[in-house]
C-alpha beads as a LAMMPS data file, in Angstrom:
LAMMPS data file: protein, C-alpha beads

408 atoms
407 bonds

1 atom types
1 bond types

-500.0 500.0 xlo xhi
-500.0 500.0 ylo yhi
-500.0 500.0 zlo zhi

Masses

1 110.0

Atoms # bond

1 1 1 49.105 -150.168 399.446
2 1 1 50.245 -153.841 399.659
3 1 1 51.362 -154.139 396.431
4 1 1 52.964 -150.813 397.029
5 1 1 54.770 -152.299 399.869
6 1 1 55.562 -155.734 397.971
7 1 1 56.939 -153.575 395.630
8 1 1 59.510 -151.797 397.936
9 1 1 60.372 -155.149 399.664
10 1 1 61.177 -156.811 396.001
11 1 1 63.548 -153.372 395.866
12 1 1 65.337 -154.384 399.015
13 1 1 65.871 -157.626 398.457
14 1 1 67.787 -157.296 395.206
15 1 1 70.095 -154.802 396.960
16 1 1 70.102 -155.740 400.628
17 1 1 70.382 -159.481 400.044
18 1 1 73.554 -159.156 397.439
19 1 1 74.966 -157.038 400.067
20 1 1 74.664 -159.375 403.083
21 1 1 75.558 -162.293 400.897
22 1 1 78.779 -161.113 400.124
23 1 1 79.375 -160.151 403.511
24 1 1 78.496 -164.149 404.401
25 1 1 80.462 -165.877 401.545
26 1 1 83.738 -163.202 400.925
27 1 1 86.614 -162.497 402.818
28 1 1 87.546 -158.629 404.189
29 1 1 89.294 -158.000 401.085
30 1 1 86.760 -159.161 398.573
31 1 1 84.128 -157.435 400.666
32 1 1 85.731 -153.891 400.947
33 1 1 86.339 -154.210 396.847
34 1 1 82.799 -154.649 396.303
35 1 1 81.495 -152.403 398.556
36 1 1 84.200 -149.334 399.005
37 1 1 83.612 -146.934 396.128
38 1 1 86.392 -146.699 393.107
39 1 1 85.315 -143.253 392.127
40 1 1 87.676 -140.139 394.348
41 1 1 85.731 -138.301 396.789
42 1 1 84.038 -135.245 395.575
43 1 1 82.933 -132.608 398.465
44 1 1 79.282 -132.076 398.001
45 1 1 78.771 -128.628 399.092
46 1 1 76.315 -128.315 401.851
47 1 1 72.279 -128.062 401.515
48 1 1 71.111 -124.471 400.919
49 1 1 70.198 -122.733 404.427
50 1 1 66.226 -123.554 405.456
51 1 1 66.536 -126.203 403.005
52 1 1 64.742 -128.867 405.610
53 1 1 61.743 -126.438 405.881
54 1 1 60.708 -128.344 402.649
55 1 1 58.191 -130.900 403.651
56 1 1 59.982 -132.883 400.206
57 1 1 63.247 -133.262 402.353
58 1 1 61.432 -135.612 404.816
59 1 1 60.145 -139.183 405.004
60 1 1 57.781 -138.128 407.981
61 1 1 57.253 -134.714 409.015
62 1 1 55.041 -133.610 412.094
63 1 1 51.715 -135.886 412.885
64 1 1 51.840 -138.020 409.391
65 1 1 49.641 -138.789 406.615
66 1 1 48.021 -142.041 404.826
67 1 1 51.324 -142.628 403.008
68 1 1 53.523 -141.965 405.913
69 1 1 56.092 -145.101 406.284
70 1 1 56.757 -144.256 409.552
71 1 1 53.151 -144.914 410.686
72 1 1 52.638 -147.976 409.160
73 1 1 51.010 -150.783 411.225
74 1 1 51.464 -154.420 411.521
75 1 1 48.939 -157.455 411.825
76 1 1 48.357 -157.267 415.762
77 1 1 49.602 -154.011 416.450
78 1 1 47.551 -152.487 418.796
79 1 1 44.784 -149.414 417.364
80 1 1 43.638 -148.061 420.524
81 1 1 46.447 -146.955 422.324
82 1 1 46.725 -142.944 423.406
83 1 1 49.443 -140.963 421.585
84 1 1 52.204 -139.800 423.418
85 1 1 52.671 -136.421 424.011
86 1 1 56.740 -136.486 422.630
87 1 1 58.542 -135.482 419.921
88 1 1 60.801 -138.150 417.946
89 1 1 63.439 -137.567 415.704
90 1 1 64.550 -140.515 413.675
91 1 1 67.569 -141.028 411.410
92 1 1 67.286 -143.935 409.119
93 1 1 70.212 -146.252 408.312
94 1 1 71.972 -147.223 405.120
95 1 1 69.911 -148.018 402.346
96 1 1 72.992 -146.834 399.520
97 1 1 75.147 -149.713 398.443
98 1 1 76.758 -147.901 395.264
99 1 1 80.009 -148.193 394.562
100 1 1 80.515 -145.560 391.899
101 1 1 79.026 -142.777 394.646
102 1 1 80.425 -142.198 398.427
103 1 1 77.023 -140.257 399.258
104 1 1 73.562 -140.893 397.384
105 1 1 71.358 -137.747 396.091
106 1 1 68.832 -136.698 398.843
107 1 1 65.756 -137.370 396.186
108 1 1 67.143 -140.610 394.092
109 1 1 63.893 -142.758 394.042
110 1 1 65.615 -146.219 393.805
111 1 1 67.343 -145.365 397.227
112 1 1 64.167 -143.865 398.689
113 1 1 61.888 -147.152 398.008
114 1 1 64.537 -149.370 399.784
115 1 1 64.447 -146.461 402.720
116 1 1 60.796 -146.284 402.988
117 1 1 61.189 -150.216 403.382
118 1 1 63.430 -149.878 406.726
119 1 1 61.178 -146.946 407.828
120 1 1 57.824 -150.018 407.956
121 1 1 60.378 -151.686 410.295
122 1 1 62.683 -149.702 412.165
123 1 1 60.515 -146.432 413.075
124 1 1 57.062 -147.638 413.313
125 1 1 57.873 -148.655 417.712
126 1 1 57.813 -144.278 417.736
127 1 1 54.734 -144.227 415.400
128 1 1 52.239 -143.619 418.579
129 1 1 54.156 -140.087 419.509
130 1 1 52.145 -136.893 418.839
131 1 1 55.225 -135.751 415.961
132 1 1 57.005 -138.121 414.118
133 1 1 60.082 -136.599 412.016
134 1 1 62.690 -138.937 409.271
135 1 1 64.400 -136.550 407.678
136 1 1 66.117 -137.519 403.818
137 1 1 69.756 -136.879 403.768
138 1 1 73.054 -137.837 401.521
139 1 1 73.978 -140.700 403.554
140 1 1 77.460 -142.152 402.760
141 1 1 77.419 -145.552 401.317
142 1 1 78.045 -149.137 402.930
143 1 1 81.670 -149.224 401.524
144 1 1 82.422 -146.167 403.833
145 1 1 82.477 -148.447 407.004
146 1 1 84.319 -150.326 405.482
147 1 1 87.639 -148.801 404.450
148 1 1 90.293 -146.874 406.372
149 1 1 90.662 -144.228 403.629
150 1 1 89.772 -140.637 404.879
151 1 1 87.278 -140.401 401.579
152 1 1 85.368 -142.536 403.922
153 1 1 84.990 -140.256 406.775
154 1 1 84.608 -137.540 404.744
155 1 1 81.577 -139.276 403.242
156 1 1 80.220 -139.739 406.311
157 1 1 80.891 -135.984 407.061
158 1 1 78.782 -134.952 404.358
159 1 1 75.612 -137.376 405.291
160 1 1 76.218 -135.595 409.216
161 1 1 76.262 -131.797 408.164
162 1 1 72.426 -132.738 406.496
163 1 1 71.277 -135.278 409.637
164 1 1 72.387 -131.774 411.949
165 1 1 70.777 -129.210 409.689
166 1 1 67.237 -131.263 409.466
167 1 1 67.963 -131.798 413.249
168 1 1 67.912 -127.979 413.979
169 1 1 64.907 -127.489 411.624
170 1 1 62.894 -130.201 413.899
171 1 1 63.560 -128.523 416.691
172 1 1 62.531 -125.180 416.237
173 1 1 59.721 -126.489 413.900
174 1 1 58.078 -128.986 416.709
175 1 1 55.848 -128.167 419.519
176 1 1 57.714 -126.842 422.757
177 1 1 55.616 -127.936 425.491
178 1 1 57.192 -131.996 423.695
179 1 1 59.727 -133.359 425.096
180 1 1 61.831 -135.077 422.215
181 1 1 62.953 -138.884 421.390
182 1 1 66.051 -138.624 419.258
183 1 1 66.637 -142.435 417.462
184 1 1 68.675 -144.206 414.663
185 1 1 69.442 -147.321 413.443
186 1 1 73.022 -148.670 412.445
187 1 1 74.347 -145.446 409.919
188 1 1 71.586 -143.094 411.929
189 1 1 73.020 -144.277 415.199
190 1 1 76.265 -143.359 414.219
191 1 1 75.674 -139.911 413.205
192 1 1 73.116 -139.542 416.495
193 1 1 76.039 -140.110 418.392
194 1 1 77.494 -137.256 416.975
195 1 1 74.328 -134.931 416.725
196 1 1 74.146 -135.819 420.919
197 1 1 77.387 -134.226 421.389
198 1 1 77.026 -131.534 419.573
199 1 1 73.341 -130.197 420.401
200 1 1 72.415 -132.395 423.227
201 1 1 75.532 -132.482 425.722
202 1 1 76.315 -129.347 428.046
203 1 1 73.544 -127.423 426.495
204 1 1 69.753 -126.663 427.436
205 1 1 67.991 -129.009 425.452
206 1 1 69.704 -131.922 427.151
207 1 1 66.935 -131.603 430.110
208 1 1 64.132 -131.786 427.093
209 1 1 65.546 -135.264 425.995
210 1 1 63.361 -138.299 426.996
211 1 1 65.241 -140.872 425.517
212 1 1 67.781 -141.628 423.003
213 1 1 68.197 -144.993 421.201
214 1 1 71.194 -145.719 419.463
215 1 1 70.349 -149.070 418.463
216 1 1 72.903 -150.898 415.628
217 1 1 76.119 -149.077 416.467
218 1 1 78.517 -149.849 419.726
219 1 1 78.622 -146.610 422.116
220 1 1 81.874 -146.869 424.249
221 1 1 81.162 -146.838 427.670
222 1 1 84.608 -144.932 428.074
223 1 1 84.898 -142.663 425.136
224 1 1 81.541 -141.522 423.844
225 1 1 78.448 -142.181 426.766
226 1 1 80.589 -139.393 428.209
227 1 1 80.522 -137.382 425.236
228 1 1 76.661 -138.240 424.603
229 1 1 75.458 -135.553 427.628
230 1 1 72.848 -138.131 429.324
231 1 1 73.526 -141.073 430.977
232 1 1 72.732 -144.811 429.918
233 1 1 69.597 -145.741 430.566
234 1 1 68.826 -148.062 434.081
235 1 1 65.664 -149.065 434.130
236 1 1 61.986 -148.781 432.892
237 1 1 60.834 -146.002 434.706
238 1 1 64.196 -144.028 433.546
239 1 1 63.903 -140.686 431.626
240 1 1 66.534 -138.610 430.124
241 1 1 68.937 -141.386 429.040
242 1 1 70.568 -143.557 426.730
243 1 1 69.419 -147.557 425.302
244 1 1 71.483 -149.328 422.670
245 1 1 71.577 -153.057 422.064
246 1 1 73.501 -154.978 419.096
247 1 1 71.419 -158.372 417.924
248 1 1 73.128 -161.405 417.706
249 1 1 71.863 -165.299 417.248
250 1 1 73.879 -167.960 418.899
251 1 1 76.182 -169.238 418.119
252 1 1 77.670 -165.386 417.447
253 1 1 80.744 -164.673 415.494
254 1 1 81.551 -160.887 416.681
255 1 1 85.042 -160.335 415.062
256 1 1 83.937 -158.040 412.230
257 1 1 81.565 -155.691 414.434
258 1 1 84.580 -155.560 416.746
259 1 1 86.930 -154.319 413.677
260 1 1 84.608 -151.870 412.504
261 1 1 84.114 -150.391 416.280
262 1 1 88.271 -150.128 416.943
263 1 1 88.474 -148.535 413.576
264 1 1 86.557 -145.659 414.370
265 1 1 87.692 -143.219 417.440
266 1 1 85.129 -142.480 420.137
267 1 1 83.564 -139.110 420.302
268 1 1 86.394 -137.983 422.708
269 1 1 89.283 -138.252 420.193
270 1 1 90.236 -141.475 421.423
271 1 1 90.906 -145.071 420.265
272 1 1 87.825 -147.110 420.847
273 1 1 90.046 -150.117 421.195
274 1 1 88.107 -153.367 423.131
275 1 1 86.311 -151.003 425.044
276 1 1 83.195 -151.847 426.429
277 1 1 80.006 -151.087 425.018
278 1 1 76.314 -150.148 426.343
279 1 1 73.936 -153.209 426.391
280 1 1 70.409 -152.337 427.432
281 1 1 68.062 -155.075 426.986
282 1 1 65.094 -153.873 425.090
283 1 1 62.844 -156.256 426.528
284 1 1 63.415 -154.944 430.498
285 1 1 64.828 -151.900 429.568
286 1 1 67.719 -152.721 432.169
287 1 1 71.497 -152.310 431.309
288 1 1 73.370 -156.067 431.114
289 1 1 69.994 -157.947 432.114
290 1 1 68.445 -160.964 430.857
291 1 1 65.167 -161.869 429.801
292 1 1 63.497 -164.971 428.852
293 1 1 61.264 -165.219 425.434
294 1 1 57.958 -165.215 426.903
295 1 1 58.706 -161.778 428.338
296 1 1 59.175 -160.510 424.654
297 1 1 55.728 -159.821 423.584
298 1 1 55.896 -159.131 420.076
299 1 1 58.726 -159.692 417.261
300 1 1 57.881 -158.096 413.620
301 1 1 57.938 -161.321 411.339
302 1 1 57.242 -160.664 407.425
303 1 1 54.333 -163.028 405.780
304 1 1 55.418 -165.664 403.484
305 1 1 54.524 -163.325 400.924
306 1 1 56.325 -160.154 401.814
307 1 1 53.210 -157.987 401.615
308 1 1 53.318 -157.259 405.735
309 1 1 54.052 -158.440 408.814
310 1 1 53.103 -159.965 411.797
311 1 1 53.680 -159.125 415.393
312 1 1 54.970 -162.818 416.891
313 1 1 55.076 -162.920 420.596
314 1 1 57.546 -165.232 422.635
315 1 1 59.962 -165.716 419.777
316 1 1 63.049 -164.699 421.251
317 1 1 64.814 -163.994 424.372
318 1 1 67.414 -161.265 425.142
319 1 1 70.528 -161.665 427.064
320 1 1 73.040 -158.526 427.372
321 1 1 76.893 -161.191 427.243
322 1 1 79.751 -159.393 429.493
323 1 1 81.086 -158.087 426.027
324 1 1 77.836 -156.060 425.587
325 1 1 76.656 -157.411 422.424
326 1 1 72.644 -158.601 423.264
327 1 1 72.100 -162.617 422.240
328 1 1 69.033 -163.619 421.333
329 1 1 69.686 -167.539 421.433
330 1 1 68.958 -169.699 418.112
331 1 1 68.556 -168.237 415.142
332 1 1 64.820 -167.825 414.717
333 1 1 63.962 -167.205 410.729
334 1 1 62.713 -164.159 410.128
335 1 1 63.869 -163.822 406.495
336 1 1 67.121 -163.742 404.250
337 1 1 68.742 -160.638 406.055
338 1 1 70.900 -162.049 408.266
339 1 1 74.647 -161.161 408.450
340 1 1 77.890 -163.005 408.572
341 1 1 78.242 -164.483 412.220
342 1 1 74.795 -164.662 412.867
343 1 1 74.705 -161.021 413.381
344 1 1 70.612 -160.048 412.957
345 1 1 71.701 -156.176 412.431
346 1 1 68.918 -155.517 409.885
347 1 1 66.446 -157.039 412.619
348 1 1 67.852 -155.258 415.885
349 1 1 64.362 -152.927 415.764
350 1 1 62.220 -155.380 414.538
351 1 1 62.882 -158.507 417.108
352 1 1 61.780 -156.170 419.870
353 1 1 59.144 -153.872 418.254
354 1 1 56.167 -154.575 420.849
355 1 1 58.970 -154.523 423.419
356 1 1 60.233 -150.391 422.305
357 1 1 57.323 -149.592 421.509
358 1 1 56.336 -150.109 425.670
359 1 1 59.740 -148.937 426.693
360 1 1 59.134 -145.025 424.650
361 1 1 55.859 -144.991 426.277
362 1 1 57.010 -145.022 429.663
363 1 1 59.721 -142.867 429.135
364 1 1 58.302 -140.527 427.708
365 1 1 55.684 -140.530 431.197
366 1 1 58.419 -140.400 433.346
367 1 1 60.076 -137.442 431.791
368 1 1 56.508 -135.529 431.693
369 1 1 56.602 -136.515 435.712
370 1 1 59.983 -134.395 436.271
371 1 1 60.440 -130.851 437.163
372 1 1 61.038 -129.523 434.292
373 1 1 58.039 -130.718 432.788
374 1 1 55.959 -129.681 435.592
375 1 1 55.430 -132.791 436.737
376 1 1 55.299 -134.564 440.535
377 1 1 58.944 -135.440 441.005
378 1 1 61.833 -136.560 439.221
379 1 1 62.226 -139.611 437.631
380 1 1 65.443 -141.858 437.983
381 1 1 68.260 -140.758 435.372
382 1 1 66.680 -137.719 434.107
383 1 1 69.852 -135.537 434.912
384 1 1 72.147 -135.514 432.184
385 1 1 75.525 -136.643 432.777
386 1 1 77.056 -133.109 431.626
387 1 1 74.502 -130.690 433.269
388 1 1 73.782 -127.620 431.670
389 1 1 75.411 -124.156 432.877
390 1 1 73.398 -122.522 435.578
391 1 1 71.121 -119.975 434.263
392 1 1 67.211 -118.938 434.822
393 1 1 65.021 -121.597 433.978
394 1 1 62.696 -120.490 431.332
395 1 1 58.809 -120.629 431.984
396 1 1 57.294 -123.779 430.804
397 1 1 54.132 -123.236 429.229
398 1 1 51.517 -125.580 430.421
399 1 1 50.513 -128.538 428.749
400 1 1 47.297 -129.020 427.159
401 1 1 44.504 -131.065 428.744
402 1 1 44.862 -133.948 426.579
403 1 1 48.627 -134.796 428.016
404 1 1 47.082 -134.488 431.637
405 1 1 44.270 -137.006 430.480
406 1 1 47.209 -139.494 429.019
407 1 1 49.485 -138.830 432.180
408 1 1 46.342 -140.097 434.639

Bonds

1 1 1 2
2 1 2 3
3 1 3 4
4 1 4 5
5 1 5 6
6 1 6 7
7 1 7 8
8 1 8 9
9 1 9 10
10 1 10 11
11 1 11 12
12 1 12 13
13 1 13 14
14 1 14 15
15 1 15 16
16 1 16 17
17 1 17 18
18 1 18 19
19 1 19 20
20 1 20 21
21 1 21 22
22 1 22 23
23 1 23 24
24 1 24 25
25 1 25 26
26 1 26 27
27 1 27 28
28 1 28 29
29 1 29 30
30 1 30 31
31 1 31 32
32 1 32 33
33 1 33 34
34 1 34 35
35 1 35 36
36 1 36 37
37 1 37 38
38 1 38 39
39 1 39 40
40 1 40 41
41 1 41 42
42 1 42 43
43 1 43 44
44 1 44 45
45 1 45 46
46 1 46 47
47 1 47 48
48 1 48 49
49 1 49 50
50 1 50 51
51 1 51 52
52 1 52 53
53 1 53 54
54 1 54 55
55 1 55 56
56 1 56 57
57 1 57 58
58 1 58 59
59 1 59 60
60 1 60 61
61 1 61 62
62 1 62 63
63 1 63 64
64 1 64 65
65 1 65 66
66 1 66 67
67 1 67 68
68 1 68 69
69 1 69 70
70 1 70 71
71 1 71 72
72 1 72 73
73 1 73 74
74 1 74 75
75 1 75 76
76 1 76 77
77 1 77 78
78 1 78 79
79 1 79 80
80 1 80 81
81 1 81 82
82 1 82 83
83 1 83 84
84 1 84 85
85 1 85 86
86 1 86 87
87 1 87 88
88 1 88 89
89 1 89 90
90 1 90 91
91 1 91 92
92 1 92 93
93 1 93 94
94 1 94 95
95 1 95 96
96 1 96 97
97 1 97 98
98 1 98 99
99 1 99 100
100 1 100 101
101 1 101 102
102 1 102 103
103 1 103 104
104 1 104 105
105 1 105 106
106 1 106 107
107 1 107 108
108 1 108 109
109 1 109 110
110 1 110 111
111 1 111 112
112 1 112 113
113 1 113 114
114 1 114 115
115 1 115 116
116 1 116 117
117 1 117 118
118 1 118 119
119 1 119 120
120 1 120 121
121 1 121 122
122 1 122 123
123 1 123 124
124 1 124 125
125 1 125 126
126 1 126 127
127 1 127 128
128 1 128 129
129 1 129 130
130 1 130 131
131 1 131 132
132 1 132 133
133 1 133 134
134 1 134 135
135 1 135 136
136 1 136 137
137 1 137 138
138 1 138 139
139 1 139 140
140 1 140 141
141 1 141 142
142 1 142 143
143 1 143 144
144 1 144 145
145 1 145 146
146 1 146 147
147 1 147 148
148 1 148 149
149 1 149 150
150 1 150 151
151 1 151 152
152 1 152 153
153 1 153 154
154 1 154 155
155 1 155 156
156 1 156 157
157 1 157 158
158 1 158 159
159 1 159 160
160 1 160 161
161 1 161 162
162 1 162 163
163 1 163 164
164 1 164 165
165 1 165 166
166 1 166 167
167 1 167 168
168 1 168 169
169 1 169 170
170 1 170 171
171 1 171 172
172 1 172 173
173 1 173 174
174 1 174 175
175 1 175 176
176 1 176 177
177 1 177 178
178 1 178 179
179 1 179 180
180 1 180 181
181 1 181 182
182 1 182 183
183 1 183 184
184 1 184 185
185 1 185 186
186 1 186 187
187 1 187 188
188 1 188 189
189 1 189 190
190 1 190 191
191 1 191 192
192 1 192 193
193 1 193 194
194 1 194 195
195 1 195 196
196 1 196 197
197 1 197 198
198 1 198 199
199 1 199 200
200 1 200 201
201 1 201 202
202 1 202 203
203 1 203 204
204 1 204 205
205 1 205 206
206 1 206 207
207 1 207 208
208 1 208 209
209 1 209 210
210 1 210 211
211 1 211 212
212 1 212 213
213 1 213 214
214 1 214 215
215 1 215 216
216 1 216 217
217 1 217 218
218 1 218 219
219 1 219 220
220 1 220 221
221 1 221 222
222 1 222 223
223 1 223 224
224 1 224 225
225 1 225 226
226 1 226 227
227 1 227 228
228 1 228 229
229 1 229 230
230 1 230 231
231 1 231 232
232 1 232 233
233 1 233 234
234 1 234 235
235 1 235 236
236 1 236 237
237 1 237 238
238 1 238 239
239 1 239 240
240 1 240 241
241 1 241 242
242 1 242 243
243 1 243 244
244 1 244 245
245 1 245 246
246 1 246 247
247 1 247 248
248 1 248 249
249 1 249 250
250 1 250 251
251 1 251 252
252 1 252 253
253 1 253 254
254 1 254 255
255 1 255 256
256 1 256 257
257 1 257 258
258 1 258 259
259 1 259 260
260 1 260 261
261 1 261 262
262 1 262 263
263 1 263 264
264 1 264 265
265 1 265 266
266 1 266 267
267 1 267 268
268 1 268 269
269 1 269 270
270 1 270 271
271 1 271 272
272 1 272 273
273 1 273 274
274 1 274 275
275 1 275 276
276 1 276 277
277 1 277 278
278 1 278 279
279 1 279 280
280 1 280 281
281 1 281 282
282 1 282 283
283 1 283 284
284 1 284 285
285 1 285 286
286 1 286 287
287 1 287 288
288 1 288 289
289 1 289 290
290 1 290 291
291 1 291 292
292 1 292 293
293 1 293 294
294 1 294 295
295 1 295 296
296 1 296 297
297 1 297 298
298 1 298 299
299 1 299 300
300 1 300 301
301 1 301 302
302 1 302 303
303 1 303 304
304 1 304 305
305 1 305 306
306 1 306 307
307 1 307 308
308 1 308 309
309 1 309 310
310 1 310 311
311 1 311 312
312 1 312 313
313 1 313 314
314 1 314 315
315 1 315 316
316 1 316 317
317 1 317 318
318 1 318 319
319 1 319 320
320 1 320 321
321 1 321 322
322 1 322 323
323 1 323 324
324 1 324 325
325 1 325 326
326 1 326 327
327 1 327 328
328 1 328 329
329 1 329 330
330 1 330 331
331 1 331 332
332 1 332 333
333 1 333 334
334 1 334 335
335 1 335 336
336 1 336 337
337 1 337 338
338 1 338 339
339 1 339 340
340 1 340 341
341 1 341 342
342 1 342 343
343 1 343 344
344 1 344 345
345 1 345 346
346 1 346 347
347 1 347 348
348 1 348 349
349 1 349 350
350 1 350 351
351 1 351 352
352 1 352 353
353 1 353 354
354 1 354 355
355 1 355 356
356 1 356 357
357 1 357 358
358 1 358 359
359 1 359 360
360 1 360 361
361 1 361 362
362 1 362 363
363 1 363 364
364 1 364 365
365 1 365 366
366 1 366 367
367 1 367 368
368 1 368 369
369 1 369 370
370 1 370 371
371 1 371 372
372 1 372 373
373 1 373 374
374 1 374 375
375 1 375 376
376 1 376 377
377 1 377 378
378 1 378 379
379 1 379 380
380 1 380 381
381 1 381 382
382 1 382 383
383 1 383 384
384 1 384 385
385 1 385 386
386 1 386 387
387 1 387 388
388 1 388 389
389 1 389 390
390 1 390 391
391 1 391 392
392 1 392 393
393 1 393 394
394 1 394 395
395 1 395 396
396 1 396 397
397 1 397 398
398 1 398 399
399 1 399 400
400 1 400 401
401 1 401 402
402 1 402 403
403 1 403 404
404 1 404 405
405 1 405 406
406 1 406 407
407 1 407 408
């Protein structure tokens, strides 16, 4: 398994490290020609009907196995904690840096090493709930973010019609009584965005969400929390809400995050512009709060040989700035992934992992403590901002002993 995982880091670095390197050394216009493919855009037609009901289209499906990235554990990670009765839904983010293809194959292996990579890191804070779902998809490649070109949205388009067709299969595949976690990283924030308003907002399932975590992508506080169907989150005991937070060392250069947001339009049709954007600090799970290192009880640090990692605590504060980017003061080094600007994107998961994994926990017991779940009262946000329209409640089955156990 180690070497396994040395393996898969070796991957990454080869392809991650050439792509944050130019981003550190070129200008815009040497960046977008290495990155933004030179091949047309060719509509891939969409995935056959039922195709996610094969257990090959996922990275983690349902309670896991051995091999499962997503339940991978660090050094110091902690092996006696209860599982959470919840539901998570997690869409990786880019792991396809090819310039000769706008979208990668669902099943190329070169792609799906560097993925499985990013999966150790980024979804292992969810690994404790009782159903843990990554689903494979065509995701558009870096050079799509990058260009203004509408063969870059449509790439995107393509990599959204599969996140929203393994979306649907999760939900009619998992176990009702679960409330559901919906979370992404950077590309998978950006398309949960989308999959929010367009399953989550207005509709019935909104009052099953526990949390969602958009975490590497800006949501407008004007054009899409609105759009999103739940409100941002406000504090630790919230339920039914919204978290994102954008990493940056100090000093932070901001300007090319700040591009890339204003040339995208919010989920309500409208320029983004300088429009403020969501800031909850992992560490208090508070909107525009600050927090001091020592309250940051364990950072994901790689070993000097790149065979695991290390949960660190005290390593780095959080501070959400007025603009609503989250500073994490001096640079710590935590490896050679680091964006231009001291932007620690590929690390937004990772410098907080002890930190999320505390904040799903309690979520997730506050939303089993509202009505809906049968529960002894409601807990503060759990009513999505666009409630859904009146009609009979269904009948909630009960839950099993072993959630009343974990709730006490």
């Amino acid at each position: 398994m180690a070497r396994k995982f040395l393996y898969g880091v070796a991957i990454l670095v080869v392809f991650v490290i050439g792509a944050l390197g130019a981003l550190r050394y070129w200008a815009k216009e040497l960046t977008q020609f290495t990155f933004v493919p030179v091949v047309p855009f060719a509509a891939a037609p969409p995935l056959a009907d039922g195709a996610y009901a094969n257990p090959a289209l996922w990275f983690s499906r349902g309670a896991g196995g051995p091999n499962d990235p997503s339940r991978w554990r660090p050094v110091g990670a902690p092996v006696d904690e209860a599982t959470l009765p919840v539901a998570v839904f997690f869409i990786h983010p880019t792991s396809h840096f090819d310039r000769l293809h706008w979208n990668s194959a669902i099943d190329e292996t070169l792609i799906a090493g560097r993925t499985e990579i990013l999966l150790r890191g980024l979804a292992t804070p969810f690994s404790a709930a009782a159903e843990l779902w990554a689903p494979r998809y065509r995701q558009a490649t870096l050079g799509a973010f990058l260009t203004d070109r509408p063969t870059g949205r449509a790439a995107l388009d393509v990599a959204y019609g599969d996140v929203l067709a393994a979306f649907d299969e999760f939900v009619t595949s998992v176990d009702p009584r679960l409330p559901i976690v919906i979370a992404g990283h950077s590309q998978g924030a950006f398309h949960l965005m989308h999959l929010m308003q367009d399953r989550v907002a207005g509709k019935p399932l909104a009052a099953r969400v526990a949390a969602a975590y958009a975490v590497g992508w800006p949501v407008s506080l004007e054009h899409d929390l609105p759009e999103m169907g739940l409100p941002a989150c406000e504090g630790p005991d919230s339920a039914g809400c919204v978290i994102s937070w954008q990493s940056f060392a100090e000093p932070a250069e901001t300007d090319m995050v700040r591009e890339t947001y204003a040339r995208f339009p919010g989920l309500d049709g409208m320029p983004r512009g300088d429009s403020p954007f969501l800031c909850v600090n992992p560490v208090s799970s508070r909107p525009g709060d600050a927090t001091p290192a020592s309250a940051n009880h364990g950072t994901l640090v790689p070993d000097a040989a790149l065979t695991g990692a290390t949960l660190m605590p005290g390593l780095v504060p959080a501070r959400c700035a007025p603009d609503g980017f989250l500073m994490i003061g001096p640079a710590p080094q935590l490896g050679p992934f680091v964006a231009p600007g001291n932007n620690f994107h590929v690390y937004d998961i990772p410098l907080f992992w002890s930190a999320l994994r505390a904040d799903v926990a309690r979520r997730v017991k506050a939303w089993h403590r509202t009505p809906f779940a049968g529960g002894t009262g409601p807990a503060k946000g759990a009513a999505p901002a666009k409630p859904a329209p009146q009609a009979p409640a269904p009948e909630t089955p009960k839950p099993v002993s072993w959630w009343h156990q974990w709730l006490n």
